[in-house]
C-alpha positions as CSV (number, residue, x, y, z in Angstrom):
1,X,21.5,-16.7,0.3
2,X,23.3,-17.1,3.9
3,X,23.1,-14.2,5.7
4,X,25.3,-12.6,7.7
5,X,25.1,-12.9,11.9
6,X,23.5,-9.7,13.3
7,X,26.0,-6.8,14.7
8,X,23.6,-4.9,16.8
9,X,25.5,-2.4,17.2
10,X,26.4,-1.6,13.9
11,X,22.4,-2.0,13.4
12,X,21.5,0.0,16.2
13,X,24.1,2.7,15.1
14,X,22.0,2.9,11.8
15,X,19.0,3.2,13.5
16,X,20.7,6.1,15.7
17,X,21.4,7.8,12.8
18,X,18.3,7.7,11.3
19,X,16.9,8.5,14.5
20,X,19.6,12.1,14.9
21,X,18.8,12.6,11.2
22,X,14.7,12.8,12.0
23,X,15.2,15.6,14.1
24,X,16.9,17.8,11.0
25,X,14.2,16.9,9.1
26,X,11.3,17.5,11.1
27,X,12.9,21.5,10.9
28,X,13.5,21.4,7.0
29,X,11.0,24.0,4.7
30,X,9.1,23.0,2.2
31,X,11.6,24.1,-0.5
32,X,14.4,21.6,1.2
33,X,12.4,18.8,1.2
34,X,11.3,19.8,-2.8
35,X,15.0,20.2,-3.9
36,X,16.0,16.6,-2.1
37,X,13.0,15.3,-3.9
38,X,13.5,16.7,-7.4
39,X,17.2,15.6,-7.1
40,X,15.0,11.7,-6.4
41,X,13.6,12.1,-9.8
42,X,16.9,13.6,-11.9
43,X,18.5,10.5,-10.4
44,X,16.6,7.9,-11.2
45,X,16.6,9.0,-14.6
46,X,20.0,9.6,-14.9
47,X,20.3,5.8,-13.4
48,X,17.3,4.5,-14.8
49,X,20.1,1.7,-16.8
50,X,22.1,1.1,-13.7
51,X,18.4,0.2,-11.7
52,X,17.4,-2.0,-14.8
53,X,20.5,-4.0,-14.7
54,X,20.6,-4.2,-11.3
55,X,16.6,-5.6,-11.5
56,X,17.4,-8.1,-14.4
57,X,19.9,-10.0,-11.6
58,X,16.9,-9.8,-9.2
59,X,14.6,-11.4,-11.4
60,X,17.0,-14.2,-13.1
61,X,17.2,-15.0,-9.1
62,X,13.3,-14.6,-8.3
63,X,13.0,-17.2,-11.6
64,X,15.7,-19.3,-10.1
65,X,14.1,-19.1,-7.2
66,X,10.6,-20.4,-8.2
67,X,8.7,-16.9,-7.5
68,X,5.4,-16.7,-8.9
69,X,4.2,-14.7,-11.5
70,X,2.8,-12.2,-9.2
71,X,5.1,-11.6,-7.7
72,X,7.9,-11.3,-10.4
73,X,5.1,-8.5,-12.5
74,X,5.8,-6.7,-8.9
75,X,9.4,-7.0,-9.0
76,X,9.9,-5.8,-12.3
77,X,10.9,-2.3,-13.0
78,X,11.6,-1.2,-17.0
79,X,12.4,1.8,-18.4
80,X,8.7,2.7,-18.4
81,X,8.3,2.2,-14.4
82,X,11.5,4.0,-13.8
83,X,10.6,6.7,-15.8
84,X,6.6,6.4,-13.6
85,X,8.3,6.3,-10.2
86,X,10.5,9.7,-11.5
87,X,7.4,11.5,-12.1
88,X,5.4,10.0,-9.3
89,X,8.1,11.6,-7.0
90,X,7.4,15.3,-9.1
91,X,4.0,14.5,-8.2
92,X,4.9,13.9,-4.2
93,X,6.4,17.6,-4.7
94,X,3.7,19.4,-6.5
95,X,1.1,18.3,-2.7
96,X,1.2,20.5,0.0
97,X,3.5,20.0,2.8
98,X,1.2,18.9,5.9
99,X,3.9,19.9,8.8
100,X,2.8,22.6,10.7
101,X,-0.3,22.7,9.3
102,X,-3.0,23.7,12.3
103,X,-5.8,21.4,12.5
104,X,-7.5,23.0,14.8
105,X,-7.0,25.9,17.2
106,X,-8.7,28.7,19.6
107,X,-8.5,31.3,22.5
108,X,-9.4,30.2,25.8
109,X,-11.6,32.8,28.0
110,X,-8.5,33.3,30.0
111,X,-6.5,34.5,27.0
112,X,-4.5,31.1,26.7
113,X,-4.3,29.7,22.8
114,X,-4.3,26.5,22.0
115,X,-3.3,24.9,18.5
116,X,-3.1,21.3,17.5
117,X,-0.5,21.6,14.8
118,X,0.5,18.5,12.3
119,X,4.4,16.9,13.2
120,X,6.5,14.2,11.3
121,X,5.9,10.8,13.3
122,X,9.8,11.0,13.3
123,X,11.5,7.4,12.1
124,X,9.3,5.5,9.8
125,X,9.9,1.6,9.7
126,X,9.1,-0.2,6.5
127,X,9.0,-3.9,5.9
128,X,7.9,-5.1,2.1
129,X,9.1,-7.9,-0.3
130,X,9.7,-8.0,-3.8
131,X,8.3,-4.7,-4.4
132,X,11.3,-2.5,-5.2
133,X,9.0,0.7,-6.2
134,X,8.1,0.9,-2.7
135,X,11.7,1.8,-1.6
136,X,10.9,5.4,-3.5
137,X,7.0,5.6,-2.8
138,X,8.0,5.1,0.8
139,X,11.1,7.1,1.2
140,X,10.0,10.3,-0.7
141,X,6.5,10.3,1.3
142,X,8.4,10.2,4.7
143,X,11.2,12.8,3.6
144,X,8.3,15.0,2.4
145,X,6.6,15.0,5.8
146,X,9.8,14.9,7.2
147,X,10.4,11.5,8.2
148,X,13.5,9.3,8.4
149,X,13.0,6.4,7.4
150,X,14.6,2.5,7.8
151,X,13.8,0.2,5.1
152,X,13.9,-3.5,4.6
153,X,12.9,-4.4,1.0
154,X,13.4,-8.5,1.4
155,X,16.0,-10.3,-0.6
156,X,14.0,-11.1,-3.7
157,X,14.7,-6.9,-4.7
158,X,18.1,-6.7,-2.8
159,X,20.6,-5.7,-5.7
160,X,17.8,-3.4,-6.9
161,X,17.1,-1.8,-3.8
162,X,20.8,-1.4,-3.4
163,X,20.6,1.1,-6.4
164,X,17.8,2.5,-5.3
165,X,19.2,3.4,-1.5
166,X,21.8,5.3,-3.6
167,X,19.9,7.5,-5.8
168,X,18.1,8.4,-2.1
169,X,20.8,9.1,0.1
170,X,22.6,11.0,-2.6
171,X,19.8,13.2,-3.6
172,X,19.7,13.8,0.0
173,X,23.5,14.7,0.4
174,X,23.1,16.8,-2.4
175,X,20.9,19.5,-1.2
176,X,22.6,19.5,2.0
177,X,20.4,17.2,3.7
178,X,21.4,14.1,6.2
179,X,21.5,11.1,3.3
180,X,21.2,9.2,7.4
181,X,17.3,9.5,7.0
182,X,17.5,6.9,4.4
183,X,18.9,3.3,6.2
184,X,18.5,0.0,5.2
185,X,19.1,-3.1,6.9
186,X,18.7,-5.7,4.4
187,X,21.8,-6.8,4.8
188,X,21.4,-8.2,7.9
189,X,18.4,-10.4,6.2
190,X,15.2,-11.9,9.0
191,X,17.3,-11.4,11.9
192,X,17.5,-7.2,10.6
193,X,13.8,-7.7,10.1
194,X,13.2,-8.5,13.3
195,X,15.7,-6.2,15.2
196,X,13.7,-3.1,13.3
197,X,10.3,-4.7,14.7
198,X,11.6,-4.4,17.9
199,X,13.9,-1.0,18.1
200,X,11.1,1.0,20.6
201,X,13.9,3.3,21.4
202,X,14.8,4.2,17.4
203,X,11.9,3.7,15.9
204,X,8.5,5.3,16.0
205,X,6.2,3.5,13.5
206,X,6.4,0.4,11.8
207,X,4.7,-0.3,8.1
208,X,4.5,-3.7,6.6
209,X,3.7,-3.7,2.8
210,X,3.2,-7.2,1.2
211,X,1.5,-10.7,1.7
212,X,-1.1,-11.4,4.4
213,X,1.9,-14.0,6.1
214,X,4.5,-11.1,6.1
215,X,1.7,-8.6,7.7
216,X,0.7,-11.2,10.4
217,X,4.4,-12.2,11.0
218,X,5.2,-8.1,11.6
219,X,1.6,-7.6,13.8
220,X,2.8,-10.4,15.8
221,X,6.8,-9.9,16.6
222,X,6.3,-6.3,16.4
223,X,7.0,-4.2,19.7
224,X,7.3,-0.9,17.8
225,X,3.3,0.1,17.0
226,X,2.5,-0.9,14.0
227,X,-0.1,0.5,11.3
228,X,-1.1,-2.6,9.4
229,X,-1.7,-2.6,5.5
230,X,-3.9,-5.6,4.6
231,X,-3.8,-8.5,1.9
232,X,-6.5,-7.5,-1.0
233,X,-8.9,-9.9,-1.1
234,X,-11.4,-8.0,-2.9
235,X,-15.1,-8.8,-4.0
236,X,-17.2,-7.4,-6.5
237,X,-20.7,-8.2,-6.2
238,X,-23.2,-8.0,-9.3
239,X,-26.6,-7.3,-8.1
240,X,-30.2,-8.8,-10.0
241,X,-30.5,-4.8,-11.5
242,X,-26.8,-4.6,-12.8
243,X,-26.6,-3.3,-16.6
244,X,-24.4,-6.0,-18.4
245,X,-22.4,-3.7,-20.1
246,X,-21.0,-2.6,-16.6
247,X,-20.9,-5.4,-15.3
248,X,-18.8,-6.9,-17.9
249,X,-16.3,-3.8,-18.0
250,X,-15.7,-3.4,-14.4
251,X,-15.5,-7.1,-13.8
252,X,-12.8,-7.1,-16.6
253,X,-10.6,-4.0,-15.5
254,X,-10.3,-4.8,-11.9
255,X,-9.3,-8.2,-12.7
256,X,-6.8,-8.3,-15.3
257,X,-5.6,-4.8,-15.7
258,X,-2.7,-5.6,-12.9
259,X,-3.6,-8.6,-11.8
260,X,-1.0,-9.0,-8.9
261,X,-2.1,-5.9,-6.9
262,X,-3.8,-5.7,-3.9
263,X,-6.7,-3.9,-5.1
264,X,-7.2,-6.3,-8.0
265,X,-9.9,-8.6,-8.1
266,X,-10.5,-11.8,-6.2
267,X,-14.2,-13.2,-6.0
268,X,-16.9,-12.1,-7.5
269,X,-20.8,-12.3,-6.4
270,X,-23.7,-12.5,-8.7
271,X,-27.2,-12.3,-7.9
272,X,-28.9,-15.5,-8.9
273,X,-31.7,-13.7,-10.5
274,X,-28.9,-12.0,-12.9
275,X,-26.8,-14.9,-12.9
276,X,-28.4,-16.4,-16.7
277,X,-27.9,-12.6,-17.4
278,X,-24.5,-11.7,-16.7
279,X,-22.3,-14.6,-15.8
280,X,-21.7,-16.0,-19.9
281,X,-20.9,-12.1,-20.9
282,X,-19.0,-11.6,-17.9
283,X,-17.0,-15.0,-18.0
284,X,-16.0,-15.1,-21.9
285,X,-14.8,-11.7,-21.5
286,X,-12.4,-12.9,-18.8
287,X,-11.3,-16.1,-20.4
288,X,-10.7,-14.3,-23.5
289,X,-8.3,-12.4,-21.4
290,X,-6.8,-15.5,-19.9
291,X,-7.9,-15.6,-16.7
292,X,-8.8,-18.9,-15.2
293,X,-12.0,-19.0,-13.4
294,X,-13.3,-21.0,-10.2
295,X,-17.3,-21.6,-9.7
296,X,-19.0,-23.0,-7.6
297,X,-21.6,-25.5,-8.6
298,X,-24.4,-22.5,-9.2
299,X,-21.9,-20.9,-11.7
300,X,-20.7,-24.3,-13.0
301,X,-24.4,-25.6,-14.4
302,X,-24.4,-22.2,-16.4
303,X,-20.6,-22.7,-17.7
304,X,-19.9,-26.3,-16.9
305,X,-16.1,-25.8,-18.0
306,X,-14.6,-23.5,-15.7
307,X,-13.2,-25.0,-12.8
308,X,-14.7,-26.0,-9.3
309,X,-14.1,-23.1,-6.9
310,X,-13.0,-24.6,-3.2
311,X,-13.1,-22.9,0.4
312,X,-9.7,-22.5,-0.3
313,X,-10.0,-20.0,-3.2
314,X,-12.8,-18.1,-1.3
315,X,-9.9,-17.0,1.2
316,X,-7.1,-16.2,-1.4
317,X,-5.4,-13.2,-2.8
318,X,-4.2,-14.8,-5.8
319,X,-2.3,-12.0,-7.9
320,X,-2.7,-13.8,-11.1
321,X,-5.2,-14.4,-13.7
322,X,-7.5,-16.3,-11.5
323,X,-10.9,-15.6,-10.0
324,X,-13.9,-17.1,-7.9
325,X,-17.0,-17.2,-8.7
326,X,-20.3,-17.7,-6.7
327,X,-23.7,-17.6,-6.9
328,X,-25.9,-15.6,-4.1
329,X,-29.7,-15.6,-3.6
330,X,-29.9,-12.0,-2.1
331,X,-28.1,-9.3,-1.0
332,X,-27.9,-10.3,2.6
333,X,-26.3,-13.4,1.3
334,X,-23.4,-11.3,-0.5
335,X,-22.7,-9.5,2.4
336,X,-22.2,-12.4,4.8
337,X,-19.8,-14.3,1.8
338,X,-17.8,-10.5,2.5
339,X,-18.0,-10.4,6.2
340,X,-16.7,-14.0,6.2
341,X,-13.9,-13.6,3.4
342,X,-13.1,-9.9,3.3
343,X,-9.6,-8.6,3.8
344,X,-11.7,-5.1,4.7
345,X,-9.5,-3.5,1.8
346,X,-11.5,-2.8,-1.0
347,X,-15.3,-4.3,-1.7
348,X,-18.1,-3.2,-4.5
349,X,-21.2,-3.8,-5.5
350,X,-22.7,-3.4,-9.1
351,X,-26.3,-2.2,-9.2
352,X,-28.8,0.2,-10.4
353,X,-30.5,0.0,-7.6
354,X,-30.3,2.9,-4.9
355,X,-31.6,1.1,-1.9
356,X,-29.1,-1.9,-2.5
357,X,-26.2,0.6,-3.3
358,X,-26.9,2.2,0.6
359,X,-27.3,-0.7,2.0
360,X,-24.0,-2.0,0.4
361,X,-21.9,1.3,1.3
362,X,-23.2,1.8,5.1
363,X,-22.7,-2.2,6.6
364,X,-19.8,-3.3,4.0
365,X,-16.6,-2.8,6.6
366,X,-13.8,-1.9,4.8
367,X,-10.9,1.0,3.8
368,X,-13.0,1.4,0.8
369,X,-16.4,0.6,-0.7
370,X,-17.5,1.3,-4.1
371,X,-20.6,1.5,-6.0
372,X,-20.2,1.2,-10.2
373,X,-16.6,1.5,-10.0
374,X,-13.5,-0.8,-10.6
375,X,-11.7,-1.5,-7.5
376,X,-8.4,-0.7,-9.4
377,X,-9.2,2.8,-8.4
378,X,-8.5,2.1,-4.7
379,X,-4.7,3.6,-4.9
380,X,-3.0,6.9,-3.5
381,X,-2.3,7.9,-6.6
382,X,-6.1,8.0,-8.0
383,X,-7.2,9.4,-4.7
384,X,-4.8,12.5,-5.4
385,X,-2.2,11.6,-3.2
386,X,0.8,11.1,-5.0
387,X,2.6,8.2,-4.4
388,X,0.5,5.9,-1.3
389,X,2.4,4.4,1.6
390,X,0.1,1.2,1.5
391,X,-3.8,0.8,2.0
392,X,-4.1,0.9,5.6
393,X,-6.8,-1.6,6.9
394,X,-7.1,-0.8,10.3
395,X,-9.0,1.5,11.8
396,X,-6.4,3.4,14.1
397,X,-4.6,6.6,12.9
398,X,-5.2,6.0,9.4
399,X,-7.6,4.1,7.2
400,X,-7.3,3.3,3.4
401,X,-4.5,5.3,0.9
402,X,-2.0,6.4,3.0
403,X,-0.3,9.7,1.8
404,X,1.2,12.7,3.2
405,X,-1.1,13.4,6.4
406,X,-1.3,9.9,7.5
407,X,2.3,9.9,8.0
408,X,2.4,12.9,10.7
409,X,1.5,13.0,14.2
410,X,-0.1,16.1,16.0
411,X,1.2,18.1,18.8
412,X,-0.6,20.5,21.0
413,X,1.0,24.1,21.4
414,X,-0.3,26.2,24.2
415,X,0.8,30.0,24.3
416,X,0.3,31.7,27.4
417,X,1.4,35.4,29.0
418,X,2.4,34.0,32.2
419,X,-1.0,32.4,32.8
420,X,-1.4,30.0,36.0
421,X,-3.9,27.3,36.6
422,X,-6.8,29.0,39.2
C-alpha cells in the first residue's frame, strides 16, 4: 500500500496533543481512569462485530500478502479474543493505581521530609506489527498509570486498529477525559514510524513490541530512549534426573499451546544420559501434535526421521509448530548452547535435582528463569498484572512483564518550613 508523504506538522501537532493531554492525565483519580476504562470494555463489546469485520479485511490482506502463519494466529481477533481483551481491561481496573504511590520516604535531622513518590512517564511511544490486541493492552495500561500514549500498530492490522483507536478515544471522550491521549500515526506508514522514534521533544519513552528485526531497527534509529522488549527465543533444557512424565508435559504446553508467542518454545536441551529416556516420549508427543522437529545428529540416531537441525534454527524464533532439538553432555554444556543463543527472555531447566536447579536459576541471564514450569507462564497476565506492555529484556528501568509500575517514573518531593542549606 503507497503511503502517503509525511506532513510534519500535522504529525507533530498529534504528538502535541498527546503531549497537552499527558499532563490532564497525570492529575486524573483513580475513579477517572476506571470509568474511561470500563467504558474500553462496554465498547468493545458493543463493537465486537464492527472489530471482526474490520479484522477479516486485515487478514484476507495478510493472506494476500504471503504473512506466515504466526503471524496471521497473532493478527486474528474473534469473538472469543474480543470478548478476552474486554475483560482483560476489567482486570487492568480491578489493580491498584501505582501514581502517587511513595516508595520510599523519611525526616531528615533538620526536620526536612523527603518522599520519592511514583509519576506517569508522561507520553508513551509504541511501535508493534500485526498484533492488533496490543493497541488495548498498551493503551489501557498507559491511561491507567496516566499516560498518553502514540501508537503505530504496522499496516498488516491497519483497518483493525482503526476500530480499535475508536472504541479508545471515545471511551475517553465519554467520561470527560482528553480522547488526545490516544494518537496514532499509522497513517503516515515508516516515515510515521520513524518521526515518533525520533520526537525527543513529544515523546518520553519509546516501546517496540514484535520481531527481533523491528526491535533492532527501533534500538538503532531511536533518539527517544527506548525500553526494549526482546524476540523469544526460549530453551528448555531436560536434565539426566528429569521425570518423563514432566518432561513430556511441559515440553508439549510451551510448545504448541500458542505456538507464535514469544514465550513459546524454541530449542530444547536434553541431557545425553536422559536422552534414550525422554527424547522418543517427548518427540511422539510433539509430532502427534504436528509440530515439526529439527535434531541434530545426537537426536537424529535415536529418531532418524525428524529433520536435521542447522545453526540457522539454533538462532530462530520460529512461531510455528517447529522446534530444535540437541543433545548436551552436561549441564555446563546447556548453559553455554543458552549463553550463545538466548534472547535472555525466558529459559528453563527440567530436573529433580536441587543443585542443578541453583545452578540453572543463579548464572541463566534472562527476564525469567524457571524450574519445572512451562515457559508459557512468562506473561503479565499469569504474573498478576493484568494486561503486560511486553517482556522487557533489558536490564534498565524494567525487566520481564511489564505492567502498571514499570510504566511510571519517580519524582522526589522535599517539604521544608523555610529550611536553608548550612
Amino acid at each position: 500500500m503507497e503511503q502517503p508523504d509525511l506532513d510534519t506538522s500535522v504529525i507533530d501537532s498529534r504528538l502535541a496533543a498527546a503531549k497537552d493531554a499527558s499532563r490532564r492525565l497525570a492529575r486524573a483519580t483513580t475513579a477517572e481512569k476506571d470509568d474511561a476504562l470500563e467504558q474500553v470494555a462496554v465498547l468493545l463489546a458493543a463493537r465486537s462485530a464492527a472489530i471482526i469485520e474490520a479484522n477479516a479485511a486485515d487478514l484476507e490482506a495478510g493472506r494476500a500478502a504471503g504473512l506466515g502463519s504466526g503471524l496471521l494466529d497473532r493478527l486474528t481477533l474473534d469473538e472469543r479474543r474480543v470478548a478476552a481483551l474486554s475483560a482483560a481491561v476489567r482486570e487492568v481496573i480491578a489493580l491498584t493505581d501505582p501514581v502517587g504511590d511513595t516508595v520510599s520516604g523519611r525526616s531528615l535531622p533538620n526536620g526536612v521530609r523527603i518522599d520519592q513518590i511514583r509519576v506517569p512517564l508522561g507520553v508513551i511511544g509504541a511501535i508493534y506489527e500485526a498484533r492488533p490486541n496490543v493497541t488495548i493492552d498498551i493503551a489501557v495500561l498507559a491511561l491507567k498509570s496516566g499516560n498518553a500514549v502514540v501508537l503505530r500498530g504496522g499496516t498488516a492490522a491497519e483497518q483493525t486498529n482503526r476500530v480499535l483507536l475508536g472504541v479508545l478515544r471515545d471511551a475517553l471522550d465519554a467520561v470527560g477525559l482528553p480522547a488526545d491521549a490516544v494518537q496514532t500515526v499509522d497513517d503516515f506508514g515508516r516515515a510515521g514510524a520513524r518521526h515518533l522514534m525520533q520526537a525527543r521533544d513529544y515523546v518520553d519513552v519509546l516501546i517496540p513490541r514484535g520481531s527481533a528485526g523491528l526491535i533492532r531497527a527501533v534500538v538503532d534509529e531511536a533518539k527517544v530512549p527506548v525500553i526494549e522488549t526482546g524476540a523469544g527465543v526460549v530453551h528448555m533444557f531436560l536434565d539426566e534426573s528429569a521425570r518423563e512424565d514432566w518432561a513430556v508435559e511441559l515440553v508439549h504446553n510451551a510448545k504448541t499451546q500458542r505456538p507464535s508467542v514469544c514465550n513459546a518454545l524454541e530449542t530444547l536441551l536434553v541431557h545425553a544420559a536422559a536422552a534414550e529416556r525422554l527424547l522418543p516420549p517427548v518427540l511422539a508427543r510433539l509430532e502427534a501434535s504436528g509440530v515439526t522437529v529439527h535434531g541434530d545428529e545426537r537426536v537424529r540416531a535415536i529418531r532418524p526421521e525428524v529433520q536435521a537441525v542447522t545453526d540457522e534454527d539454533w538462532a530462530t524464533e520460529h512461531m510455528s509448530l517447529d522446534i530444535s532439538v540437541g543433545v548436551v553432555d552436561t549441564l555446563d554444556e546447556a548453559l553455554g548452547h543458552i549463553r550463545r543463543y538466548s534472547t535472555k527472555h525466558t529459559e528453563s531447566i527440567v530436573t529433580n535435582d536441587l543443585g542443578n536447579a541453583e545452578r540453572f536459576l543463579n548464572e541463566v541471564d534472562a527476564a525469567a528463569v524457571m524450574v519445572n514450569a512451562s515457559t508459557r507462564f512468562t506473561d503479565g497476565a499469569e504474573f498478576g498484572f493484568g494486561a503486560e506492555v511486553g517482556i522487557s529484556t533489558q536490564k534498565l528501568h524494567a525487566r520481564g512483564p511489564m505492567g502498571l509500575p514499570e510504566l511510571t517514573s519517580t519524582k522526589w518531593i522535599v517539604r521544608g518550613a523555610g529550611h536553608v542549606r548550612g
